[in-house]
PDB file as gemmi writes it, atoms N, CA and C in Angstrom:
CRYST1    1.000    1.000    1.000  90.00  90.00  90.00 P 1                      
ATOM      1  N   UNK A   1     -19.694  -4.246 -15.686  1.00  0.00           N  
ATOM      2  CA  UNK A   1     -19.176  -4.236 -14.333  1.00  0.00           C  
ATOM      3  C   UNK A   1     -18.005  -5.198 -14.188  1.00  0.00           C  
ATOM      4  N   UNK A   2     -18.072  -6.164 -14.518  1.00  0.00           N  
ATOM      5  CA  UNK A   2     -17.189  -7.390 -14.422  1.00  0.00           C  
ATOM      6  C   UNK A   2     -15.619  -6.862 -15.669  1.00  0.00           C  
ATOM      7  N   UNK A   3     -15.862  -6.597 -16.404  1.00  0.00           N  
ATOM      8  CA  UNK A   3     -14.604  -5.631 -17.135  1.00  0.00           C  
ATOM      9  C   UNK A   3     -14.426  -4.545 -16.123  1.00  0.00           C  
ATOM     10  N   UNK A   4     -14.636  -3.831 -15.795  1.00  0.00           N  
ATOM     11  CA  UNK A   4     -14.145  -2.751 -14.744  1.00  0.00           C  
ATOM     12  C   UNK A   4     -13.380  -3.440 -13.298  1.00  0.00           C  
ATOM     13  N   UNK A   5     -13.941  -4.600 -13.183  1.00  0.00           N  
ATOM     14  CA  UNK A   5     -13.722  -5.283 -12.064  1.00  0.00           C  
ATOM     15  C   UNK A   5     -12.089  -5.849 -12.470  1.00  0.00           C  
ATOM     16  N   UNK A   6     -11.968  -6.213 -13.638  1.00  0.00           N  
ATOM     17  CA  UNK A   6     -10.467  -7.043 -14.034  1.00  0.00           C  
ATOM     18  C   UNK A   6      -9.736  -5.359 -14.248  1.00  0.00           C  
ATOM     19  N   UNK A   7     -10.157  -4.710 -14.765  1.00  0.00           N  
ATOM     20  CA  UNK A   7      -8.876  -3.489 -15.084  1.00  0.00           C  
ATOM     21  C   UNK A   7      -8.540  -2.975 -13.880  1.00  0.00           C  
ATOM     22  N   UNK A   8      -9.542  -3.283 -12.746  1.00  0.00           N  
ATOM     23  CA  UNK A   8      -9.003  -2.618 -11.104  1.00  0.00           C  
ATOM     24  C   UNK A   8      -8.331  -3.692 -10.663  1.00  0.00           C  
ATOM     25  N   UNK A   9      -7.652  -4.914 -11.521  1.00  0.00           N  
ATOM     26  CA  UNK A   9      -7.508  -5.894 -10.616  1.00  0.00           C  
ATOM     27  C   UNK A   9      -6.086  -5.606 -11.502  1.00  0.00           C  
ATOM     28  N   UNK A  10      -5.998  -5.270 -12.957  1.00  0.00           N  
ATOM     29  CA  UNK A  10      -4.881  -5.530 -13.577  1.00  0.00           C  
ATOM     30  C   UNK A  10      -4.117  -3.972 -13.182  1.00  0.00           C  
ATOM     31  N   UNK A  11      -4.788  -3.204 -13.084  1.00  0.00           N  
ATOM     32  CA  UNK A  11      -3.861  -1.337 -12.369  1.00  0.00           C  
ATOM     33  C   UNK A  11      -3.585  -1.861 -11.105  1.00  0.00           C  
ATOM     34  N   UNK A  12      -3.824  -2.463 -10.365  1.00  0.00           N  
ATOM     35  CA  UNK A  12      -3.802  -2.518  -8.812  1.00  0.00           C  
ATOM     36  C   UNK A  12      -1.958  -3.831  -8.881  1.00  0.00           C  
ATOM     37  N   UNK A  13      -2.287  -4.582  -9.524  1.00  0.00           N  
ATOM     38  CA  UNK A  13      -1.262  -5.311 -10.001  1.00  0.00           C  
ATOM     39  C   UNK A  13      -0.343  -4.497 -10.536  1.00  0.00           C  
ATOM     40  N   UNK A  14      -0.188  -4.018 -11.609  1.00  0.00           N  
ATOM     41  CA  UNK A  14       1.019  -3.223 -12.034  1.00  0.00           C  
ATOM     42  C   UNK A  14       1.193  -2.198 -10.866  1.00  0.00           C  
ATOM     43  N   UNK A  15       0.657  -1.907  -9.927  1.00  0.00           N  
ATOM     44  CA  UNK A  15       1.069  -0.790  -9.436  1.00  0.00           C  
ATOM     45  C   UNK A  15       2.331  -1.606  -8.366  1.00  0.00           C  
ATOM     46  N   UNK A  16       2.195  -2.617  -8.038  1.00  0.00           N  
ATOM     47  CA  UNK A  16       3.252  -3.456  -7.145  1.00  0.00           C  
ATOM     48  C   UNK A  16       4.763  -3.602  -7.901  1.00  0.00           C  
ATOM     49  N   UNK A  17       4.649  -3.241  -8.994  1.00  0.00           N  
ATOM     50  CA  UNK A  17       5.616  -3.365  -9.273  1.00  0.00           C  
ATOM     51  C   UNK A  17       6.242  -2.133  -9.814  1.00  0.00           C  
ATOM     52  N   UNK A  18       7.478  -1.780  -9.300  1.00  0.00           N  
ATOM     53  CA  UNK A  18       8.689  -0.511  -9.143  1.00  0.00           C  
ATOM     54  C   UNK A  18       9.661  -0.805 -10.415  1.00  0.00           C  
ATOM     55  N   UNK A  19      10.175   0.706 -10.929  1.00  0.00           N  
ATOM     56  CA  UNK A  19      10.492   0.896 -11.562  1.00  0.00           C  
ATOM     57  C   UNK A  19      11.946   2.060 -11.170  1.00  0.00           C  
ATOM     58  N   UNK A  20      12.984   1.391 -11.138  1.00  0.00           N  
ATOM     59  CA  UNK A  20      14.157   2.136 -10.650  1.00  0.00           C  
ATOM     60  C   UNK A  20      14.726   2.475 -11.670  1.00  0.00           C  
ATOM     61  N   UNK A  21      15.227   4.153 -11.805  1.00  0.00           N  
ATOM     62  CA  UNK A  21      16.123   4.127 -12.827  1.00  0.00           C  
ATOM     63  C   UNK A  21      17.523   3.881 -12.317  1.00  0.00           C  
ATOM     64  N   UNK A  22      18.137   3.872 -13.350  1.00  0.00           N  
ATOM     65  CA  UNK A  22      19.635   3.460 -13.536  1.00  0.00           C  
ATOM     66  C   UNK A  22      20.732   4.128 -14.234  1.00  0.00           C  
ATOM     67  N   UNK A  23      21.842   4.327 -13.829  1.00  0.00           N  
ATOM     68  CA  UNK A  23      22.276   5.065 -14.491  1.00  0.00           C  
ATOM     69  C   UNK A  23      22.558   5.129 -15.728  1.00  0.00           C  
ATOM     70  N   UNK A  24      22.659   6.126 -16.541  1.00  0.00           N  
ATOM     71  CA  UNK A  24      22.843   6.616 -17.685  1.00  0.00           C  
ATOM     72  C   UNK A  24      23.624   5.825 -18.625  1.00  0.00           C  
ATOM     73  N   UNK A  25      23.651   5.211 -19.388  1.00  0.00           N  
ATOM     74  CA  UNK A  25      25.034   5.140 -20.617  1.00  0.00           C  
ATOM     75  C   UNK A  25      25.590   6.130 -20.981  1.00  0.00           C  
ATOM     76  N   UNK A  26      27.286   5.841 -21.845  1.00  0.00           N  
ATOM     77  CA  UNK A  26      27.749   6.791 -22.473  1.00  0.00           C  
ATOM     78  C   UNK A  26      26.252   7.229 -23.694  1.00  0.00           C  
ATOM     79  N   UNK A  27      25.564   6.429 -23.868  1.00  0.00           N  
ATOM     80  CA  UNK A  27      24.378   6.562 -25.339  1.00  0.00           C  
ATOM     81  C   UNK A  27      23.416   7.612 -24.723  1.00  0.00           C  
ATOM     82  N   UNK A  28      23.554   7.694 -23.621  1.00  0.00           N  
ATOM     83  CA  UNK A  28      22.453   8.934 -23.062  1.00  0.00           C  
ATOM     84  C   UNK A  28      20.951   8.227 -22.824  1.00  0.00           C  
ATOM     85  N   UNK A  29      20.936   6.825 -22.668  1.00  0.00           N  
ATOM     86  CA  UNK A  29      19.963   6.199 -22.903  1.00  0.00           C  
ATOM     87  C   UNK A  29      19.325   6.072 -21.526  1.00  0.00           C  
ATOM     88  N   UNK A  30      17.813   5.843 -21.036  1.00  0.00           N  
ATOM     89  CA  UNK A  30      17.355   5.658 -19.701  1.00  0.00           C  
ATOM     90  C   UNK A  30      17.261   4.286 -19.734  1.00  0.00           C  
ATOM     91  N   UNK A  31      17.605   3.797 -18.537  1.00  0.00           N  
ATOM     92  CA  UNK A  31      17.671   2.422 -17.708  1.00  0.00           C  
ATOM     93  C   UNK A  31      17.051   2.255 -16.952  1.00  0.00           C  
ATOM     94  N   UNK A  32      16.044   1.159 -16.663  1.00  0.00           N  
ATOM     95  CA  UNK A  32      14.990   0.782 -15.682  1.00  0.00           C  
ATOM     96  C   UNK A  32      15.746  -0.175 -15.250  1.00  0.00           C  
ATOM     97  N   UNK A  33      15.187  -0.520 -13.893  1.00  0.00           N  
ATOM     98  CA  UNK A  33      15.616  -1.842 -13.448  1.00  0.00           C  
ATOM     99  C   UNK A  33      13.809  -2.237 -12.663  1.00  0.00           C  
ATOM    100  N   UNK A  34      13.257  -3.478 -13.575  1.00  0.00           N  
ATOM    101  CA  UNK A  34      12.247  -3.696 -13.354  1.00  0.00           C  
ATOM    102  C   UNK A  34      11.759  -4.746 -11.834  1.00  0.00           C  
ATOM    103  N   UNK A  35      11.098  -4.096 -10.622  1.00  0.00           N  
ATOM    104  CA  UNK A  35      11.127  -5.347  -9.939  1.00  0.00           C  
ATOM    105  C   UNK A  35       9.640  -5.565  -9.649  1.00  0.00           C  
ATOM    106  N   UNK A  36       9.636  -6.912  -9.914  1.00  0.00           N  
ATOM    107  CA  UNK A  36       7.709  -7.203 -10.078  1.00  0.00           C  
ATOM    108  C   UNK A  36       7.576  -7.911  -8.838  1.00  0.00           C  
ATOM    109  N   UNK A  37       8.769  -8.698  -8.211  1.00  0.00           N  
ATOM    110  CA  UNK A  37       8.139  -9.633  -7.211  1.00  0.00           C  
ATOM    111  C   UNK A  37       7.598 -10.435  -7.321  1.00  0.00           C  
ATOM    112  N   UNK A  38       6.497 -10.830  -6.661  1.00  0.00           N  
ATOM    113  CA  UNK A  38       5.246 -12.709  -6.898  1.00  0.00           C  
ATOM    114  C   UNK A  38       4.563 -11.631  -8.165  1.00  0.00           C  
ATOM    115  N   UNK A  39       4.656 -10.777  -8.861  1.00  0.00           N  
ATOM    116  CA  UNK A  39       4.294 -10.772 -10.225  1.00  0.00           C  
ATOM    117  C   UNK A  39       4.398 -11.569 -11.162  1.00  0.00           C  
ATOM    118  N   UNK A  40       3.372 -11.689 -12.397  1.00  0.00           N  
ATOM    119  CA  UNK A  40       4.268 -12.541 -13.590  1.00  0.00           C  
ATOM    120  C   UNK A  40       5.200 -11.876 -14.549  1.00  0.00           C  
ATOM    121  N   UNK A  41       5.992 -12.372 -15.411  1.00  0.00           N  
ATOM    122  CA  UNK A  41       6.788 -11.807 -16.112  1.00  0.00           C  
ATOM    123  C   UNK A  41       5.623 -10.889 -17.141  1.00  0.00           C  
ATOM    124  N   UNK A  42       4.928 -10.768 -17.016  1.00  0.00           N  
ATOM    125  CA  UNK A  42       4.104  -9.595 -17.959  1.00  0.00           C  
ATOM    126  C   UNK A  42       3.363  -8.470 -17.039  1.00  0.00           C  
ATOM    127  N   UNK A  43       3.633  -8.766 -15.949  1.00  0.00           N  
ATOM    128  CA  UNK A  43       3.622  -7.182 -14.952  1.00  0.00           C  
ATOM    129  C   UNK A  43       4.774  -6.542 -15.383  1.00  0.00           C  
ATOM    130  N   UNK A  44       5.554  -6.770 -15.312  1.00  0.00           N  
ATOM    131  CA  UNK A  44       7.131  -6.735 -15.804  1.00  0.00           C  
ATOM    132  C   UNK A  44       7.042  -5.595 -17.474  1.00  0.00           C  
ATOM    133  N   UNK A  45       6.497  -6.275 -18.156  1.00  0.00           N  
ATOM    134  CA  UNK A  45       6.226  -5.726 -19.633  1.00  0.00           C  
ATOM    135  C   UNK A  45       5.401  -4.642 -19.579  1.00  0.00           C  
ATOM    136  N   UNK A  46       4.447  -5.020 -18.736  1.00  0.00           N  
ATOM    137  CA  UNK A  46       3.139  -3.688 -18.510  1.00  0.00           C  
ATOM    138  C   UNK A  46       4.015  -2.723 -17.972  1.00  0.00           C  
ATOM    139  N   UNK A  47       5.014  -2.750 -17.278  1.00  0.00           N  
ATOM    140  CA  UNK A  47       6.050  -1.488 -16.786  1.00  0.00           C  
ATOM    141  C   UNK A  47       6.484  -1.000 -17.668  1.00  0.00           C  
ATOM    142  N   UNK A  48       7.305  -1.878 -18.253  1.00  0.00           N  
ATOM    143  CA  UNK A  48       8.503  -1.239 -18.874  1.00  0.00           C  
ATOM    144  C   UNK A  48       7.742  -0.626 -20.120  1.00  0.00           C  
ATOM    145  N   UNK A  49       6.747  -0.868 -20.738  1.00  0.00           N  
ATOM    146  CA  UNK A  49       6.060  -0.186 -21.629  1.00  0.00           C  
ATOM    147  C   UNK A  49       5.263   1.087 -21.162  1.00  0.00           C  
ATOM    148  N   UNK A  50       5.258   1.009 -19.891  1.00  0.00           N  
ATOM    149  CA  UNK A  50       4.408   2.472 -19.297  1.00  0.00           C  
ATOM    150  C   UNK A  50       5.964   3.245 -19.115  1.00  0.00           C  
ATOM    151  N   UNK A  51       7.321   2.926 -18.550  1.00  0.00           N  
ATOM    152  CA  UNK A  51       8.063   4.192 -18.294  1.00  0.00           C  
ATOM    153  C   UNK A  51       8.985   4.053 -19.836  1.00  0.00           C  
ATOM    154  N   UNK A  52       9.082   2.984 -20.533  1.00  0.00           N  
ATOM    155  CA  UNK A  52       9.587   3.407 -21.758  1.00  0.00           C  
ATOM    156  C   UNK A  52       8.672   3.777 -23.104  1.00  0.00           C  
ATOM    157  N   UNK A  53       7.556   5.115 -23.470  1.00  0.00           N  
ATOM    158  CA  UNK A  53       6.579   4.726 -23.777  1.00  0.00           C  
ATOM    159  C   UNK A  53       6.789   4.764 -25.561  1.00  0.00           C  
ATOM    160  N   UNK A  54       8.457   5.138 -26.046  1.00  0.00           N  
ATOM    161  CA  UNK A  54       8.687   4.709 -27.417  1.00  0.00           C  
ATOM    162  C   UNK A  54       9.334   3.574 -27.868  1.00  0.00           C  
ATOM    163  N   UNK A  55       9.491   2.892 -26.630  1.00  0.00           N  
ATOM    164  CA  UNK A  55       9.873   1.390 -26.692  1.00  0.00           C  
ATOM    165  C   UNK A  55      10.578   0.804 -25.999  1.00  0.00           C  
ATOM    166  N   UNK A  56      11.744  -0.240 -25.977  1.00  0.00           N  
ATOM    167  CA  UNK A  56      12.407  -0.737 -25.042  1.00  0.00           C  
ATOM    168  C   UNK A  56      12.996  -2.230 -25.666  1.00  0.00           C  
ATOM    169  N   UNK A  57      14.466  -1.983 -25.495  1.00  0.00           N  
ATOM    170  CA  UNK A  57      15.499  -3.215 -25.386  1.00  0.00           C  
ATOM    171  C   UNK A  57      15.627  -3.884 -24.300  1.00  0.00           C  
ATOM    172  N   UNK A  58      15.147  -4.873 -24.178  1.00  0.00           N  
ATOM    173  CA  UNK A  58      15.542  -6.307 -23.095  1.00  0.00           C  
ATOM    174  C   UNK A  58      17.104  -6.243 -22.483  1.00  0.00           C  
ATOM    175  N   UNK A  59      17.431  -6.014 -21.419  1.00  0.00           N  
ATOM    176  CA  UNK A  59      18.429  -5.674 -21.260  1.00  0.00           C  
ATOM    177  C   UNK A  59      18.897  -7.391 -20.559  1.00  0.00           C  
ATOM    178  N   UNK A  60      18.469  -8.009 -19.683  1.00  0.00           N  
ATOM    179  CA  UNK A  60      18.468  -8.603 -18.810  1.00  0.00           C  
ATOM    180  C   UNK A  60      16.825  -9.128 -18.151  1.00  0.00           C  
ATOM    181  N   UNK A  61      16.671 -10.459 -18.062  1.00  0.00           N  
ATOM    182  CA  UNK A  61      15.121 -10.675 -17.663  1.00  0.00           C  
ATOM    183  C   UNK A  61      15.610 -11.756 -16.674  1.00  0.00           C  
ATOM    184  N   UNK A  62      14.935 -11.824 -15.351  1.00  0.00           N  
ATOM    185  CA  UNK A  62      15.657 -12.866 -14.314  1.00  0.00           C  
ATOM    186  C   UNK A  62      13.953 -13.535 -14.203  1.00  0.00           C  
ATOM    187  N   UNK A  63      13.666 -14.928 -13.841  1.00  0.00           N  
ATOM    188  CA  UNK A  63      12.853 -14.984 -12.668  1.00  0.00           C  
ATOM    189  C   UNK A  63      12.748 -16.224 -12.356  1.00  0.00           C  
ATOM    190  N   UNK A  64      13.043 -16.273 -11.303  1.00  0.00           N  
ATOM    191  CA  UNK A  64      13.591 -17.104 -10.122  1.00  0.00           C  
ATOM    192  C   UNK A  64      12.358 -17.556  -9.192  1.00  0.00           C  
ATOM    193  N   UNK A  65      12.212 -19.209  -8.989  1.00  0.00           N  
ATOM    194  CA  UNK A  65      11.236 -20.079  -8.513  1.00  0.00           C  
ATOM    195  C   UNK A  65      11.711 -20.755  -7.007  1.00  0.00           C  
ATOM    196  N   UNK A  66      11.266 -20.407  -6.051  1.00  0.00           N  
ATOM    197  CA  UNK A  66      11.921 -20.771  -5.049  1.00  0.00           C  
ATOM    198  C   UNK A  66      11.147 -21.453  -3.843  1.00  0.00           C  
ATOM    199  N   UNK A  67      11.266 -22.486  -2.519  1.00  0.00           N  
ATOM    200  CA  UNK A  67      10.457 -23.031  -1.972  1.00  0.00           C  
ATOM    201  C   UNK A  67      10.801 -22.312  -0.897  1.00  0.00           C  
ATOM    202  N   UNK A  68       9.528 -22.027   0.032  1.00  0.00           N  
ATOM    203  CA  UNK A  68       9.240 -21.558   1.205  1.00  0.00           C  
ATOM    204  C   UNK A  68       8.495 -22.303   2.522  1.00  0.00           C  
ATOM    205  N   UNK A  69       8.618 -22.579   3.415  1.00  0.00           N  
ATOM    206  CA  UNK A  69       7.854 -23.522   4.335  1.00  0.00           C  
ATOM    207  C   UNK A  69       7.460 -22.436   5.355  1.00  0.00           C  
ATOM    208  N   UNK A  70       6.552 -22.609   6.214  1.00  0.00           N  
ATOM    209  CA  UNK A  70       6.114 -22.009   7.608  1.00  0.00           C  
ATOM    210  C   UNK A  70       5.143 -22.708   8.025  1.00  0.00           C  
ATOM    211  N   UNK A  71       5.253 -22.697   9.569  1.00  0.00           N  
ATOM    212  CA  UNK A  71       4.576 -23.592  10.214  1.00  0.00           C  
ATOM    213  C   UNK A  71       2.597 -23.653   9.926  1.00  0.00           C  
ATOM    214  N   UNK A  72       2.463 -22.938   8.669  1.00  0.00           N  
ATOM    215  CA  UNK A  72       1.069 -23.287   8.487  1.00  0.00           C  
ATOM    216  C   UNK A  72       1.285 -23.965   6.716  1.00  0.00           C  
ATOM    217  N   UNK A  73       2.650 -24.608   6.240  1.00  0.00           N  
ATOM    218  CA  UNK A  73       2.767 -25.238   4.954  1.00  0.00           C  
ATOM    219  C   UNK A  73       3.884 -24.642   4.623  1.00  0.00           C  
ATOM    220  N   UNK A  74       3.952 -25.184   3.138  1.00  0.00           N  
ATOM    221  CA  UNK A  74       4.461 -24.519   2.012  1.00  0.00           C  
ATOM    222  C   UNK A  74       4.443 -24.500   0.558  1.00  0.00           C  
ATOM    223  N   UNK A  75       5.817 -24.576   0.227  1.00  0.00           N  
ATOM    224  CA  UNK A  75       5.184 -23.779  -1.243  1.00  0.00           C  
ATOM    225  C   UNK A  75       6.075 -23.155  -2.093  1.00  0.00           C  
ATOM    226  N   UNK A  76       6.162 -22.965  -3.596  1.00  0.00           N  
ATOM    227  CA  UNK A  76       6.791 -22.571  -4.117  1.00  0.00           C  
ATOM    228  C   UNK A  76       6.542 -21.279  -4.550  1.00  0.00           C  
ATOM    229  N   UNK A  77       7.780 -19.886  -5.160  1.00  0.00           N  
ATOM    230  CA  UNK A  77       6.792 -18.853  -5.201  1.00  0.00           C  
ATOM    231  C   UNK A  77       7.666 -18.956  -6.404  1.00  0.00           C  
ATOM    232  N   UNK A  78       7.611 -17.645  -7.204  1.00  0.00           N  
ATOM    233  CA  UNK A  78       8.335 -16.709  -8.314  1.00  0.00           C  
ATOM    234  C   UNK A  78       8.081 -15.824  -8.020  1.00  0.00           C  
ATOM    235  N   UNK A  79       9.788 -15.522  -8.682  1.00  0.00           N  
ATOM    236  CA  UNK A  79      10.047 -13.944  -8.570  1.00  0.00           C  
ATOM    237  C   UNK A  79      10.183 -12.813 -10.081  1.00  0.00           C  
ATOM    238  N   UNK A  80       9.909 -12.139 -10.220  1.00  0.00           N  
ATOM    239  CA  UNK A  80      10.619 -11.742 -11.375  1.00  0.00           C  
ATOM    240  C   UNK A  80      10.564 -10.313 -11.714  1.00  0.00           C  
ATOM    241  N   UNK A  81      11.822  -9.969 -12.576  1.00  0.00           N  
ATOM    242  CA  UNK A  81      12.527  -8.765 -12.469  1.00  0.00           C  
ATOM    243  C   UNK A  81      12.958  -8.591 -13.838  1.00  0.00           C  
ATOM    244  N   UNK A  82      13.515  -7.083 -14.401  1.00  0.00           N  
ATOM    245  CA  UNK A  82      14.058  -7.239 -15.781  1.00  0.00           C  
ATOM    246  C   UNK A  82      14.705  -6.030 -15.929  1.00  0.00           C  
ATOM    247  N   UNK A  83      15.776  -5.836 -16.619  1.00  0.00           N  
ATOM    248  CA  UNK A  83      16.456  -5.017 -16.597  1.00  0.00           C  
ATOM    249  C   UNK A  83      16.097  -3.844 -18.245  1.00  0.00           C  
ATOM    250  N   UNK A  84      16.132  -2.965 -18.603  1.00  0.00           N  
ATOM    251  CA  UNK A  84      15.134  -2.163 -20.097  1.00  0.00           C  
ATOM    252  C   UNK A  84      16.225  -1.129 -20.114  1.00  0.00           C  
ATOM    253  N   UNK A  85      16.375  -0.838 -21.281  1.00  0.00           N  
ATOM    254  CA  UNK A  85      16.862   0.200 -22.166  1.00  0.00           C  
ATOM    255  C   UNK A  85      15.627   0.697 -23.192  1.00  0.00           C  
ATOM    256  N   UNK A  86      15.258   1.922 -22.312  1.00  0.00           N  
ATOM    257  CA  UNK A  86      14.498   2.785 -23.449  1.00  0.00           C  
ATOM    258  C   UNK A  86      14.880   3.369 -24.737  1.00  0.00           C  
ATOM    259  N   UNK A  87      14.433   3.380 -25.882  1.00  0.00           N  
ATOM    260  CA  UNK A  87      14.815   3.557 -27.350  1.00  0.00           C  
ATOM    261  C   UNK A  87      14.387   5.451 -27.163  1.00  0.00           C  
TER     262      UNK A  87                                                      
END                                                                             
């Protein structure tokens, strides 16, 4: 039960994170543009390995740590995003 419980926790997670394509190269190659959001950089990987599923070149990997306040605190978040060339 408790394994079933983490794989609904780890599908439910990758599902937050979008997968845009991009346009084409002269190489005919597909382009993701990965955005995970308060994901970690391995939501990110769990993508790009589900829409590139014979592999994938690192095109670009960003992720960005930033502070937020509101009147109940604050806090720092991350962001992160990555850019893929499918093989």
């Amino acid at each position: 039960m408790k394994q079933q419980a983490i794989a609904l926790v780890v599908v439910l997670l990758a599902a937050c994170t979008t997968a845009t394509p991009m346009r084409t190269g002269d190489d005919g190659k597909e382009r993701f543009y990965l955005d995970c959001g308060r994901q970690s950089m391995a939501q990110c990987i769990a993508k790009a390995n589900e829409v590139c599923p014979s592999g994938y070149t690192v095109d670009k990997q960003d992720q960005r740590t930033g502070w937020g306040f509101s009147q109940y605190g604050g806090g720092s978040r991350t962001e992160s995003a990555m850019t893929v060339t499918c093989k």
